[in-house]
N, CA, C and O of each residue as an XYZ file, in Angstrom:
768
protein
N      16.202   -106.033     35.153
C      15.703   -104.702     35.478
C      14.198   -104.664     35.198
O      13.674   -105.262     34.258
N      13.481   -103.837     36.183
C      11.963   -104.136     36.200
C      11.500   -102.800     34.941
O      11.661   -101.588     35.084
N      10.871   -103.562     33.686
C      10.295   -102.454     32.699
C       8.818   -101.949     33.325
O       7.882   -102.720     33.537
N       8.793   -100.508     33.578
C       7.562    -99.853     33.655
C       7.243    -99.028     32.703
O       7.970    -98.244     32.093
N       5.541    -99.339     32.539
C       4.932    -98.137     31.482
C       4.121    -98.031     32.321
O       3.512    -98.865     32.991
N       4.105    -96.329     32.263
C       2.899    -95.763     33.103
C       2.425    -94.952     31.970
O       3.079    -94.090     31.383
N       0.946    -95.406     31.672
C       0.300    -94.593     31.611
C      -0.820    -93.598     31.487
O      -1.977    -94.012     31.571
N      -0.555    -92.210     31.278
C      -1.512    -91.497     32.121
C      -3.082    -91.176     30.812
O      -2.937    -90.774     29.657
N      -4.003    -91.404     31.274
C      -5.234    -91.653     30.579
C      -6.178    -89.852     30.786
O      -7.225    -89.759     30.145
N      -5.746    -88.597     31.643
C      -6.237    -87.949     31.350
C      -6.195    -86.956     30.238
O      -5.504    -87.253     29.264
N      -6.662    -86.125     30.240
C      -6.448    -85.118     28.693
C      -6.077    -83.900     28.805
O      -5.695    -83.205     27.863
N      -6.197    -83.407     30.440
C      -5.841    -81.920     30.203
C      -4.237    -82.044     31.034
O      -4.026    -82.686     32.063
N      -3.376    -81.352     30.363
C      -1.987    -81.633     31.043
C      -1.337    -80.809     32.114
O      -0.288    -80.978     32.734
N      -2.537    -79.576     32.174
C      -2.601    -79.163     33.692
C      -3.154    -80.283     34.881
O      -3.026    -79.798     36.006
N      -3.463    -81.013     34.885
C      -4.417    -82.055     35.775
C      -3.209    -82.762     36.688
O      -2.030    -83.024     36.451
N      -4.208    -82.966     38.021
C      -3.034    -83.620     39.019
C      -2.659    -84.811     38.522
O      -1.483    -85.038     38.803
N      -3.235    -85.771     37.822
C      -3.417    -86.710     37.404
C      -1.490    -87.019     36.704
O      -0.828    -88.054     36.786
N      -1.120    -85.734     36.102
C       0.312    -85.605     35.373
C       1.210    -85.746     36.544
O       2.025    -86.643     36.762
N       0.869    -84.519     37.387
C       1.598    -84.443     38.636
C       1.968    -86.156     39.652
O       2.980    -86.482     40.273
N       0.858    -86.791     39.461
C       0.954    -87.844     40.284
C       1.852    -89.008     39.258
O       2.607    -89.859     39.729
N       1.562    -88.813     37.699
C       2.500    -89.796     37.046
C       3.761    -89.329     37.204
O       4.453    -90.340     37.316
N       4.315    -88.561     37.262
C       5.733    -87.904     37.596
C       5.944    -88.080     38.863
O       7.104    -87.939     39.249
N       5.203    -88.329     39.556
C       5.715    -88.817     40.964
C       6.228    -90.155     41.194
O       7.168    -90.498     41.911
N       5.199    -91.085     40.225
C       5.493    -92.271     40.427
C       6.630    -92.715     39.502
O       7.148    -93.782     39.833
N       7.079    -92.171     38.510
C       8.010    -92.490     37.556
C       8.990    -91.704     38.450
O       9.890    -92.531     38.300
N       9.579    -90.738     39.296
C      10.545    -90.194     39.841
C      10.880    -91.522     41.160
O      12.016    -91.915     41.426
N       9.660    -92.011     41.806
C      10.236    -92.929     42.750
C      10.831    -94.371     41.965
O      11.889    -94.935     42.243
N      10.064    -94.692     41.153
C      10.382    -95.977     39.957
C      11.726    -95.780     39.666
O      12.447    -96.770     39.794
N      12.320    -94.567     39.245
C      13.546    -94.338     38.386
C      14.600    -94.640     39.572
O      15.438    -95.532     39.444
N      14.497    -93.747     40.874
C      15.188    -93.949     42.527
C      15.526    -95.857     42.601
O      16.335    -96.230     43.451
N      15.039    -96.635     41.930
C      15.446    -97.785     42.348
C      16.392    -98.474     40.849
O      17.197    -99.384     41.042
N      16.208    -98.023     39.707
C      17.089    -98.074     38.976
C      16.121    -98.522     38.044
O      16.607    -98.750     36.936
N      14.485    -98.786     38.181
C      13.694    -99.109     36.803
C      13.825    -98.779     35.963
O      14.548    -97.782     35.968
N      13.331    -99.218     34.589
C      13.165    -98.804     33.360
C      12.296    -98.561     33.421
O      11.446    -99.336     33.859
N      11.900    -96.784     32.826
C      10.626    -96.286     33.067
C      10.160    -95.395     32.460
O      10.610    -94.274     32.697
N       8.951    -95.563     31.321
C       8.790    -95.044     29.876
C       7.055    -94.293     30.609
O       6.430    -95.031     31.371
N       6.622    -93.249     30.369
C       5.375    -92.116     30.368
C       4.774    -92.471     28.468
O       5.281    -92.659     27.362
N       3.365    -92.382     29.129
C       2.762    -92.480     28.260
C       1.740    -91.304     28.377
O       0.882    -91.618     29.202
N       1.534    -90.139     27.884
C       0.452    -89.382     27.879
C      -0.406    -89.613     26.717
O       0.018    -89.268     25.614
N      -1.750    -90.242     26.844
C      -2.641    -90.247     25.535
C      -2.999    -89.258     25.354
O      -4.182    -89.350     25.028
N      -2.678    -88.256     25.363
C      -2.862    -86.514     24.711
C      -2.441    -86.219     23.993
O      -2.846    -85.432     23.137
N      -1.003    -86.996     24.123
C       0.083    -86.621     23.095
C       0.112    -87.472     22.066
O       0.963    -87.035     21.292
N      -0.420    -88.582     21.584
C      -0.776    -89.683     20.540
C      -1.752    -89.295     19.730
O      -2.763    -88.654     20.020
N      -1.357    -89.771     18.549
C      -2.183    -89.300     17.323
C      -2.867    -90.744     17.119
O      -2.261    -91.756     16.767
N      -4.252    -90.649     17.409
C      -5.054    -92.313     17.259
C      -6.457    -91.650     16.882
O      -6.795    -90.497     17.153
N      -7.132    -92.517     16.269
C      -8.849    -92.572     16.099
C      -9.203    -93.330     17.621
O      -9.128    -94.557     17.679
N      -9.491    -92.738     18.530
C     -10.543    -93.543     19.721
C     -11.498    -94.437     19.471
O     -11.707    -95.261     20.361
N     -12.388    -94.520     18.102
C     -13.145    -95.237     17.815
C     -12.598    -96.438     17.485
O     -11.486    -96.591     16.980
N     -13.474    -97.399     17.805
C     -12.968    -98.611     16.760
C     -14.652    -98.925     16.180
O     -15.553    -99.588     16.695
N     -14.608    -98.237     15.061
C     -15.363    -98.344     14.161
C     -16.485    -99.736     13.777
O     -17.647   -100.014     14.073
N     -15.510   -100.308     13.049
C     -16.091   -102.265     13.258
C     -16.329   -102.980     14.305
O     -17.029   -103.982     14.161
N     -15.938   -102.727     15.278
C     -15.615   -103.713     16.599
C     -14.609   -104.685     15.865
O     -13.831   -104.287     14.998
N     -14.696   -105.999     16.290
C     -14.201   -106.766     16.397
C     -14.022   -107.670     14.661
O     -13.122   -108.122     13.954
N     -15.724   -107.506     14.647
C     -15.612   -107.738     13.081
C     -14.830   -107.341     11.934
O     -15.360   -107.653     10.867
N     -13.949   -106.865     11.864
C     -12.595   -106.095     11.137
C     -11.699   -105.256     11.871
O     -11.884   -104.060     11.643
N     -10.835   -105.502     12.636
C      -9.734   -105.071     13.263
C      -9.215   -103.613     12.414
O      -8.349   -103.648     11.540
N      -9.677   -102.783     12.703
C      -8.814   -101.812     12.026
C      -7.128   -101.406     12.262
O      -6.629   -101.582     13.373
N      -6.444   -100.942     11.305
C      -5.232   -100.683     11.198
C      -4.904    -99.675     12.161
O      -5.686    -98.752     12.392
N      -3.647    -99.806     12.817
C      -3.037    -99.257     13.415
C      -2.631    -98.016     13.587
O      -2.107    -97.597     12.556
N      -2.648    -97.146     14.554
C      -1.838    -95.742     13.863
C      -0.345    -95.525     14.235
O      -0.331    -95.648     15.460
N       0.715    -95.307     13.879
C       2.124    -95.512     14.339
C       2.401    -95.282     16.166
O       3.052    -96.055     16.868
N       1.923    -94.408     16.487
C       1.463    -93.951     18.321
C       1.000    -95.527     18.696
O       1.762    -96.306     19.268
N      -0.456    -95.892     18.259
C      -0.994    -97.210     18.865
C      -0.083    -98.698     18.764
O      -0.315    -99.652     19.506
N       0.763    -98.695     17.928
C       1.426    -99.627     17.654
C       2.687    -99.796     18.251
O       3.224   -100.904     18.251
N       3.330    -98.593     18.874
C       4.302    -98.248     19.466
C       3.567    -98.337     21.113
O       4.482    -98.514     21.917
N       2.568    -98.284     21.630
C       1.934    -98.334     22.401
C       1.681    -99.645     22.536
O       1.392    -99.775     23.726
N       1.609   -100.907     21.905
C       1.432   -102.546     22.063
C       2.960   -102.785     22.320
O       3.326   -103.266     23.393
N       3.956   -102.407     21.216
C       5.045   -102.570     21.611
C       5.721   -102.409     23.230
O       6.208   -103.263     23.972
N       5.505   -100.850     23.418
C       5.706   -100.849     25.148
C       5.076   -101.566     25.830
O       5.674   -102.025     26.803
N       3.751   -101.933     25.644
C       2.903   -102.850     26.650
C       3.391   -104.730     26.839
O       3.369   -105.593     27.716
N       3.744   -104.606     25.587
C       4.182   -105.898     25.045
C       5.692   -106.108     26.293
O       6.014   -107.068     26.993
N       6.200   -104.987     26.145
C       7.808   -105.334     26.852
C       8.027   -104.627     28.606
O       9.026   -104.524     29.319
N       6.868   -104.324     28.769
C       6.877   -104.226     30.117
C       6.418   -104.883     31.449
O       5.229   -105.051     31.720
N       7.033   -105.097     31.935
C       6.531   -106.147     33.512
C       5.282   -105.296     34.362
O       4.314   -105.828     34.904
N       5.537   -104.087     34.324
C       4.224   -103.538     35.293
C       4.199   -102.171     34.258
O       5.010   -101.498     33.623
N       2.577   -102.218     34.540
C       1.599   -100.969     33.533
C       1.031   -100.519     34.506
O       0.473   -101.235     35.337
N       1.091    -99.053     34.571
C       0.696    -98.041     35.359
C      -0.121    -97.357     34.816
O       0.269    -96.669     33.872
N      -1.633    -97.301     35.245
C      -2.765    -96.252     35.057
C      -2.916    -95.639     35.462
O      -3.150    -95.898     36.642
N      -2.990    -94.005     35.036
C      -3.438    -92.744     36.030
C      -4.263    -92.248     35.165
O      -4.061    -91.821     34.028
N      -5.341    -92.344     35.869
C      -6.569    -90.866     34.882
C      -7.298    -91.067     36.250
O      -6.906    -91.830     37.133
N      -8.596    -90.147     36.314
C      -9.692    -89.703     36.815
C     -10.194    -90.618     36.686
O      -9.807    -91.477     35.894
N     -11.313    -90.739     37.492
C     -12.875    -91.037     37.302
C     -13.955    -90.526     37.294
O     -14.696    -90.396     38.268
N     -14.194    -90.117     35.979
C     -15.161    -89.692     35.924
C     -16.575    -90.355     34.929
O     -16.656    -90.639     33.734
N     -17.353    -90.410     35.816
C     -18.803    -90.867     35.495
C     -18.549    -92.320     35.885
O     -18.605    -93.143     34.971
N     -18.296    -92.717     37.027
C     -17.900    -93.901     37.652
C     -17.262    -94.673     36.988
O     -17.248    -95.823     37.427
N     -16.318    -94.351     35.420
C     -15.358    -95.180     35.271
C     -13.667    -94.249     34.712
O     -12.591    -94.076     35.285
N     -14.042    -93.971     33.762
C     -12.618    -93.430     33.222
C     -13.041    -92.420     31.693
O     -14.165    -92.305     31.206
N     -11.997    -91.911     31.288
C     -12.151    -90.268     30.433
C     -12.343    -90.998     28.921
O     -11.369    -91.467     28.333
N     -13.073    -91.020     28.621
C     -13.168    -91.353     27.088
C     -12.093    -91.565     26.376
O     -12.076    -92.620     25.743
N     -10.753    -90.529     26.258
C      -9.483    -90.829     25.663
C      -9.176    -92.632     26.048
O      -9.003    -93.698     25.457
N      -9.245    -92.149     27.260
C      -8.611    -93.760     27.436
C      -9.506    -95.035     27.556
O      -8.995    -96.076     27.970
N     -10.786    -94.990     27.218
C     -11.531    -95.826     26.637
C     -10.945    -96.375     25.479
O     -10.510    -97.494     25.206
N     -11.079    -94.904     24.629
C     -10.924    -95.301     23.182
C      -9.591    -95.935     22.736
O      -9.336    -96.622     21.747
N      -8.707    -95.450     23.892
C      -7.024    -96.325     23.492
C      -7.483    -97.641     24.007
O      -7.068    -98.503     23.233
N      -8.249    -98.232     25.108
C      -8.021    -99.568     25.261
C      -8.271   -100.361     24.085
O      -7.561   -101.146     23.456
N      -9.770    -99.856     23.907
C     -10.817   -100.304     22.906
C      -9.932   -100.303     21.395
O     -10.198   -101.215     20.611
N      -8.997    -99.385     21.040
C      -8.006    -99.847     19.698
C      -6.965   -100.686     19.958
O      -6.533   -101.492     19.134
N      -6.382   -100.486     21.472
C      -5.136   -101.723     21.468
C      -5.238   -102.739     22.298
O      -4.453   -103.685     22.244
N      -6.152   -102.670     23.107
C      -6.427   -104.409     23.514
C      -7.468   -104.713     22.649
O      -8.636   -104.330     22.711
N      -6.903   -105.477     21.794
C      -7.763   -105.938     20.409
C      -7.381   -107.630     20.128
O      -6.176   -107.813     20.302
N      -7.854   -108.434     19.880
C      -7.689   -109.786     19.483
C      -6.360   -110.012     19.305
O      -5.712   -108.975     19.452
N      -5.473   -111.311     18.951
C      -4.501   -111.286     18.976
C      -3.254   -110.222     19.530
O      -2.240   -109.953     18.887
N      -3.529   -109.812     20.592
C      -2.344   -108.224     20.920
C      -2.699   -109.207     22.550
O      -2.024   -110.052     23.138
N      -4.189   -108.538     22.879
C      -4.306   -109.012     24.651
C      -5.125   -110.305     25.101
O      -5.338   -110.710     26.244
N      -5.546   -110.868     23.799
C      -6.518   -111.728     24.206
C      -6.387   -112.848     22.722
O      -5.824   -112.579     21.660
N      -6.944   -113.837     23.012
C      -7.635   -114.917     21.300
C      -8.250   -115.460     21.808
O      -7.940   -116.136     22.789
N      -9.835   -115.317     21.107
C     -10.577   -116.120     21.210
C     -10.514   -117.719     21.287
O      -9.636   -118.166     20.550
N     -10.927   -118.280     21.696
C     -10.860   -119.783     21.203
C     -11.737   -120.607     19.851
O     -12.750   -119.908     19.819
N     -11.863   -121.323     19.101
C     -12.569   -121.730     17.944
C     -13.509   -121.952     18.621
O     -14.427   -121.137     18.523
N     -13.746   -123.498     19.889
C     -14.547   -123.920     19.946
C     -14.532   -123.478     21.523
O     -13.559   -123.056     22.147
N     -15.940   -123.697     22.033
C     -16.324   -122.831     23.729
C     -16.407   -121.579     23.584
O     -16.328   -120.812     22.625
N     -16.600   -121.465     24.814
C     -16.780   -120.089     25.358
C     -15.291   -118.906     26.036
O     -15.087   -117.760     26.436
N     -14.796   -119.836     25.849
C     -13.121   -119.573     26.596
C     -12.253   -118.789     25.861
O     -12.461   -118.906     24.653
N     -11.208   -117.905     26.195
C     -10.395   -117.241     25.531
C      -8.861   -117.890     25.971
O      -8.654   -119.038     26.364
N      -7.944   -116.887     25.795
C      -6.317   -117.194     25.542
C      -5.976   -115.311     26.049
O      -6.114   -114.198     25.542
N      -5.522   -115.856     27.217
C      -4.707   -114.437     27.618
C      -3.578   -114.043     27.144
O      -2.639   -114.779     27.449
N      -3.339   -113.196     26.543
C      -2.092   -112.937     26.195
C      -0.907   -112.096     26.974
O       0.273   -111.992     26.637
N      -1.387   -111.688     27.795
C      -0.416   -110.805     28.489
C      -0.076   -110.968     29.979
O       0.224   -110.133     30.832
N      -0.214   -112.273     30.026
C      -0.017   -113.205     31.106
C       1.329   -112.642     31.622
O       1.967   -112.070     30.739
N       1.989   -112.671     33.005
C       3.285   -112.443     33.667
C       3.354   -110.871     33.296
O       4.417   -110.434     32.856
N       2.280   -110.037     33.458
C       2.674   -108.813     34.017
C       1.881   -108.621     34.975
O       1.025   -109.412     35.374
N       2.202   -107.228     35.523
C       1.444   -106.839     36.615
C       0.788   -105.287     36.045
O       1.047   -104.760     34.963
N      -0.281   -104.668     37.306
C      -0.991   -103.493     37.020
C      -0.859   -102.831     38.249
O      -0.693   -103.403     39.327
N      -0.939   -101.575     38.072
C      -1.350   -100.460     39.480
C      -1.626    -99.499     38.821
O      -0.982    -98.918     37.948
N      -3.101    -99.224     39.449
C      -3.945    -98.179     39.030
C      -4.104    -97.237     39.744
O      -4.778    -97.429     40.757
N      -3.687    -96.212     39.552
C      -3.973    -95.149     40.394
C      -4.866    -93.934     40.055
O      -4.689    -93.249     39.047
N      -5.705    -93.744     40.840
C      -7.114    -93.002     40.331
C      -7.806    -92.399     41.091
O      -8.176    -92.896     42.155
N      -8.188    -90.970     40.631
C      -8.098    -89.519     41.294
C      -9.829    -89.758     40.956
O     -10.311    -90.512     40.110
N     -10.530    -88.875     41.891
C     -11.697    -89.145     42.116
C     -12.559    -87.848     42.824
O     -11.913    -87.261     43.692
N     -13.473    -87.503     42.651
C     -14.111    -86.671     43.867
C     -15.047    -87.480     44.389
O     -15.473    -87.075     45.470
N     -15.498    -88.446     44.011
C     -16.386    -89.054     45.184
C     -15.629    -89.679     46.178
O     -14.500    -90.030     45.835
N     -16.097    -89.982     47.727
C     -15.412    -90.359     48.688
C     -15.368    -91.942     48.266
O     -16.336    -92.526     47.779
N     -13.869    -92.656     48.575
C     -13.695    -93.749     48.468
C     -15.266    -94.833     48.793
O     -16.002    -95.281     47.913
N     -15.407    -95.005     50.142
C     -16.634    -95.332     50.691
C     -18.047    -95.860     49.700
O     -18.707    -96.876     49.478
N     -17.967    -94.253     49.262
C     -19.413    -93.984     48.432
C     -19.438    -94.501     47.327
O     -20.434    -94.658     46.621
N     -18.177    -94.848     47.062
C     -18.037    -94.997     45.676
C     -17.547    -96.772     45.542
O     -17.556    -97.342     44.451
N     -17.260    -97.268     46.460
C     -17.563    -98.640     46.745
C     -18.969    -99.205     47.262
O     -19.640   -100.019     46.627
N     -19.262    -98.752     48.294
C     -20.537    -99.343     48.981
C     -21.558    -98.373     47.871
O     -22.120    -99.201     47.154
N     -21.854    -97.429     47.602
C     -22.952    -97.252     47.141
C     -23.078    -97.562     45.235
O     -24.072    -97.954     44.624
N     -21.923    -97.275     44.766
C     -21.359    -97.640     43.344
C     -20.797    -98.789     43.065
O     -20.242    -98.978     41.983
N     -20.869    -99.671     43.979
C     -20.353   -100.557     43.622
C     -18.976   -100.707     43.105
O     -18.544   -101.808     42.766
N     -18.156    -99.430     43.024
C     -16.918    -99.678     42.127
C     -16.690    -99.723     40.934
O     -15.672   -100.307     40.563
N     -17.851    -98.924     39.675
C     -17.789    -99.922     38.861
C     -16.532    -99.602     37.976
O     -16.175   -100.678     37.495
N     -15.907    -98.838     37.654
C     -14.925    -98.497     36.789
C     -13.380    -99.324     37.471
O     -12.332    -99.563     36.873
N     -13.674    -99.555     38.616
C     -12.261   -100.301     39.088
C     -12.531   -101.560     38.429
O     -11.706   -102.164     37.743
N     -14.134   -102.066     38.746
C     -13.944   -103.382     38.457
C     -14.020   -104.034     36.885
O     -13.850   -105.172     36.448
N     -14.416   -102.524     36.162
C     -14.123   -102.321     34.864
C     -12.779   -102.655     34.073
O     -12.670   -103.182     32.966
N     -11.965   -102.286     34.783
C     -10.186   -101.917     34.835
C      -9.930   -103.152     35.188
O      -9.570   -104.087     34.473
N     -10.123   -103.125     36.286
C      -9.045   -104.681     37.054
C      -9.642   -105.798     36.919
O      -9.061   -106.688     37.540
N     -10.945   -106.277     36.139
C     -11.414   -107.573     35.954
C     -11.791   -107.952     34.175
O     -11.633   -108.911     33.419
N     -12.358   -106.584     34.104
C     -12.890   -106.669     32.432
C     -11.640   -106.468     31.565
O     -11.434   -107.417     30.808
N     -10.834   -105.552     31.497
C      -9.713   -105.307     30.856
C      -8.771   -106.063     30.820
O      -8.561   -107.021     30.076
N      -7.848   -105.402     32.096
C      -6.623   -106.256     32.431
C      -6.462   -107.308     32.810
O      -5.539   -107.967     32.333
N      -7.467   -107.957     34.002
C      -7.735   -109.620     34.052
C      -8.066   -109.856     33.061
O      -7.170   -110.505     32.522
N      -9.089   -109.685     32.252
C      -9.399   -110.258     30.954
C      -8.244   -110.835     29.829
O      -8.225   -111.745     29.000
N      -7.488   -109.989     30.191
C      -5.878   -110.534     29.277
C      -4.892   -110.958     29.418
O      -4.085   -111.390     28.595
N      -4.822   -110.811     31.402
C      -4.096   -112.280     31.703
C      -3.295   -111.000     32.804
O      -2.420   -111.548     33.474
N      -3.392   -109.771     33.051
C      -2.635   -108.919     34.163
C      -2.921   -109.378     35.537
O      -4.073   -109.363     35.971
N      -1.945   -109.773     36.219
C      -1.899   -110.253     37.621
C      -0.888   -110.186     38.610
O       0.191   -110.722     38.360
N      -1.099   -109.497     39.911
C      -2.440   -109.188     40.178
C      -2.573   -107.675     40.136
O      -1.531   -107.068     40.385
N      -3.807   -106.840     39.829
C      -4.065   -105.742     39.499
C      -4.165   -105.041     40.933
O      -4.891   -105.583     41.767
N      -3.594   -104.066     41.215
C      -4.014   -103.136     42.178
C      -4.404   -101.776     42.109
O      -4.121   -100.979     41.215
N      -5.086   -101.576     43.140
C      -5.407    -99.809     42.830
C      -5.767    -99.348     44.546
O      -6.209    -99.765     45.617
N      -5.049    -97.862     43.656
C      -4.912    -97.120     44.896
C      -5.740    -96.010     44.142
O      -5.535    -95.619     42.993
N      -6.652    -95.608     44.960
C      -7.768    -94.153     45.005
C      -7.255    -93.594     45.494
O      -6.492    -94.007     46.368
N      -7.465    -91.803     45.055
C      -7.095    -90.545     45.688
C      -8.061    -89.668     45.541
O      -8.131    -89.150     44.426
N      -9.252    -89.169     46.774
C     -10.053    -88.125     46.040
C     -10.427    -87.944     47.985
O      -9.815    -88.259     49.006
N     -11.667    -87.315     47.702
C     -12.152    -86.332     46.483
C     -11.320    -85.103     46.322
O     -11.657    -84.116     46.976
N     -10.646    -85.055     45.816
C      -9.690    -83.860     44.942
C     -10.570    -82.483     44.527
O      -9.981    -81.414     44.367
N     -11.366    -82.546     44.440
C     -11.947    -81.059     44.471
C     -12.188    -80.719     46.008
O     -12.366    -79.522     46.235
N     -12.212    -81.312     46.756
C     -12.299    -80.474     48.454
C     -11.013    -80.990     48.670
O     -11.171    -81.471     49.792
N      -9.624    -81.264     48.306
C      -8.350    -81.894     49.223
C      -7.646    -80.034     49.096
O      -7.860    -79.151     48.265
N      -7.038    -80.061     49.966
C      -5.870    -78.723     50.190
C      -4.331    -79.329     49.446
O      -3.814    -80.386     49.083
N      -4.103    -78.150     49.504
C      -2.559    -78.296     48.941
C      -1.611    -79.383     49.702
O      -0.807    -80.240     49.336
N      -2.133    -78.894     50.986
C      -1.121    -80.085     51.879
C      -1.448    -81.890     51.372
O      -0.882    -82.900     50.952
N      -2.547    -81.441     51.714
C      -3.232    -83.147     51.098
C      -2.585    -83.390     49.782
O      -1.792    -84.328     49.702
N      -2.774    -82.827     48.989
C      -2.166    -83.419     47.689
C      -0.677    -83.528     47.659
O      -0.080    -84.358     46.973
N      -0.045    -82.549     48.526
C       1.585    -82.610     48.327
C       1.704    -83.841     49.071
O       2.713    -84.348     48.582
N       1.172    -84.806     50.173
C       0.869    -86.035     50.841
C       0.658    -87.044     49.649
O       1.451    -87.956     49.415
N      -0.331    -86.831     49.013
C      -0.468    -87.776     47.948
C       0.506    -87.839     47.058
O       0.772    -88.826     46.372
N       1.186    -86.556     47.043
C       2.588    -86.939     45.830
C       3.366    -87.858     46.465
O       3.723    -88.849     45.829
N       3.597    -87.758     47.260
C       4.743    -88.730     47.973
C       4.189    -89.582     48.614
O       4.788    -89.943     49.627
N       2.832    -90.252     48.298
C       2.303    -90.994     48.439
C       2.516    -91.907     47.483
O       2.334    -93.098     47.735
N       2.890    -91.527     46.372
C       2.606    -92.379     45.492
C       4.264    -92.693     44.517
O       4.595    -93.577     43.727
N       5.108    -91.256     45.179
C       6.656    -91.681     44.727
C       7.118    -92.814     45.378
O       7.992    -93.454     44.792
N       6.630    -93.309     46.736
C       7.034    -94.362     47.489
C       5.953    -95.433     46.739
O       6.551    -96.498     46.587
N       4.876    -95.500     46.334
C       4.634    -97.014     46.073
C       5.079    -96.922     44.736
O       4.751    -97.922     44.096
N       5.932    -95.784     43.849
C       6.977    -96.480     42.239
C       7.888    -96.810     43.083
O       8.074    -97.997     42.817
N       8.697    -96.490     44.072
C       9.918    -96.871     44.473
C       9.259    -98.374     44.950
O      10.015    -99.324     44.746
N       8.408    -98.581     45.343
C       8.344   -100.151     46.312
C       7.689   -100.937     44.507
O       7.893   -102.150     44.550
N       7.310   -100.697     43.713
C       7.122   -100.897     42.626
C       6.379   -102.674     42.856
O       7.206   -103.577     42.733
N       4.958   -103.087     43.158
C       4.448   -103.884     43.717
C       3.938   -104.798     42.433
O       3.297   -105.831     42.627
């Protein structure tokens, strides 16, 4: 049975961003997945990581239960915004405490080279936007996707990462977005 964690990286729980993780966990569930929601709103964590790297700080029971799910799932599902061409601070600060040394990555002693740890899963990112797709490739370069799908999750061994954009959401109509819901219950049901 295919384990999914989705989850959702914005902060306000009015936001479509909820609406669209419930879409995709309602088509996921339609095929018989295992399929666990993650709202970082609802987790009690420090966002900072204080030391960096130089002293790993301790865990908070939420973040640790949060490696655990990541640890036992085949595909990880991202939903937040973009905003300021990458993603909402909350979910900065969760990467930045739990993809931490030994969890998503180990250094190597000698070189320049690391050790992926989270090799044989997969990613789909899904991410709400008001800039037009377009603009936000050709003139932005992308950078928060390529933030996500090369620095992060490639970085720790997720393959292969996909993402699907949805915007600009401040000019879409109701119809448009009720399109995007079931836009996106069919790619949990096709679960890629």
């Amino acid at each position: 049975m295919k384990k999914i964690l989705i989850i959702n990286g914005h902060p306000d729980k009015g936001s479509y961003c909820f609406a669209l993780a419930e879409s995709y966990r309602k088509g996921a569930v339609q095929t018989g997945a295992d399929c666990k929601v993650l709202n970082l709103i609802d987790l009690q964590f420090n966002p900072i990581l204080t030391n960096g790297y130089r002293m790993v700080s301790d865990l908070e029971p939420d973040l640790l239960q949060a490696q655990k799910d990541i640890s036992e799932c085949n595909l990880l599902v991202l939903v937040y915004p973009n905003w300021w061409g990458t993603y909402p601070a909350l979910l900065k600060g969760f990467i930045d405490r739990v993809f931490v040394p030994n969890f998503a990555f180990k250094y190597r002693e000698k070189g320049p080279f690391w050790d992926k740890l989270l090799t044989g899963k997969t990613a789909q990112l899904i991410v709400t936007m008001d800039t037009p797709a377009w603009y936000y490739w050709l003139i932005n370069k992308s950078p928060g996707h390529n933030s996500m799908k090369i620095g992060i999750l490639g970085f720790s061994g997720f393959k292969p990462v996909r993402i699907k954009s949805f915007g600009p959401i401040k000019s879409s109509t109701v119809q448009q977005r009720a399109e995007w819901l079931k836009e996106v219950r069919i790619l949990g049901s096709e679960q890629e």
